[in-house]
C-alpha positions as CSV (number, residue, x, y, z in Angstrom):
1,X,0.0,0.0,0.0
2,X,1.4,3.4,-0.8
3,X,0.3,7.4,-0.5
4,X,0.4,9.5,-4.1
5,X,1.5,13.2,-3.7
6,X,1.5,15.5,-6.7
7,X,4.9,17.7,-6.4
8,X,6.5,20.4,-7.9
9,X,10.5,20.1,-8.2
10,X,11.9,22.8,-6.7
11,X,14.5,25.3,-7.3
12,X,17.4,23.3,-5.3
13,X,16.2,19.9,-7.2
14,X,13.9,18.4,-4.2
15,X,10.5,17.6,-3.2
16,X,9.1,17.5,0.2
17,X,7.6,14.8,1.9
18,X,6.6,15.1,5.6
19,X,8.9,17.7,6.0
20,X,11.9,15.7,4.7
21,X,13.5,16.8,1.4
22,X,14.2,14.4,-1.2
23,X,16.6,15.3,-4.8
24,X,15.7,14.9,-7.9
25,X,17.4,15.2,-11.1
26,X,18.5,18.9,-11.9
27,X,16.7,18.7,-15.6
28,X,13.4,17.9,-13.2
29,X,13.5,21.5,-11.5
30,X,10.1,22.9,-12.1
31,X,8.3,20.3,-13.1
32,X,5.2,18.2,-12.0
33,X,5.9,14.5,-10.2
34,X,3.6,11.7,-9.0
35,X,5.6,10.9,-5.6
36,X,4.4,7.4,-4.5
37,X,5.6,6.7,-0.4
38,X,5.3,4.1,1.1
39,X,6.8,2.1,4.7
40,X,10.3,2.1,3.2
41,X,10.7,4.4,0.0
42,X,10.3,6.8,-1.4
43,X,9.4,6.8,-5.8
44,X,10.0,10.1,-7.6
45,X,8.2,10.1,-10.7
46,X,8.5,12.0,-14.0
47,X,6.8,9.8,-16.3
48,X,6.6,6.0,-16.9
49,X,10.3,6.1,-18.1
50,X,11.7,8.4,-15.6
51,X,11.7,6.9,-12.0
52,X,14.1,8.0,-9.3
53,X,13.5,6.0,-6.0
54,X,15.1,6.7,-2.1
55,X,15.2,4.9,1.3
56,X,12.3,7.0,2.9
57,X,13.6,8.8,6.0
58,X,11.4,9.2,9.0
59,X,13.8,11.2,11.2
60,X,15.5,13.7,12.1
61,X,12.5,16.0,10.3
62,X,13.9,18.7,7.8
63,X,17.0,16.9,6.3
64,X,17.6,15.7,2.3
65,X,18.4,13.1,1.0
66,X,20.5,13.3,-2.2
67,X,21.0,11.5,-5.4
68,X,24.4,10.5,-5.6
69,X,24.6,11.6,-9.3
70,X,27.6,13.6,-11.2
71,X,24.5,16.0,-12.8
72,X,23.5,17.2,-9.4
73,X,27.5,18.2,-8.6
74,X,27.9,20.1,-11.5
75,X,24.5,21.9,-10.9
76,X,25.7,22.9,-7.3
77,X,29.2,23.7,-9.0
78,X,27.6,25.9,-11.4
79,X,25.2,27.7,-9.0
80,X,27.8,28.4,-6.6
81,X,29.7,30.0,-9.6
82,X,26.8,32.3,-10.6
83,X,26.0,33.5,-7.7
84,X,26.7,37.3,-6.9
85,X,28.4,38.4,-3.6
86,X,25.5,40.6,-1.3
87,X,27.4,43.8,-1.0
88,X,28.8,44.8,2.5
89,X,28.0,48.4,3.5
């Protein structure tokens, strides 16, 4: 037996799920997923094709749990990059 959310990818590349965070792939930012938890996972899906799955978390509340994928390091590595310094006064 299993729960369906509806999600939206968010800017960081995660969805929430009883206040735990779980990545996605980068190219999913913004987009629409069926999330489908049950006891111990946690399925991320795109479309039939495009399934990422996790070991759902139940504590500590508030963490994220990452992909351990080479796109998601370059998309950190590149955002850290863009960003602009605040300016000190």
């Amino acid at each position: 037996m299993y729960r369906v959310h509806q999600r939206t990818v968010d800017v960081e590349g995660y969805v929430s799920v009883n206040s735990i965070r779980y990545s996605a792939p980068v190219s999913w930012i913004g987009r629409r997923v069926e999330v489908r938890e049950t006891r111990d996972k946690i399925d991320i899906e795109l479309d039939t094709r495009h399934i990422v799955t996790h070991d759902r978390a139940l504590t500590p509340l508030h963490q994220r749990i990452m992909l351990p994928d080479t796109d998601r390091r370059a998309w950190t590595a590149l955002n850290a990059r863009t960003r602009t310094p605040r300016n000190k006064r």
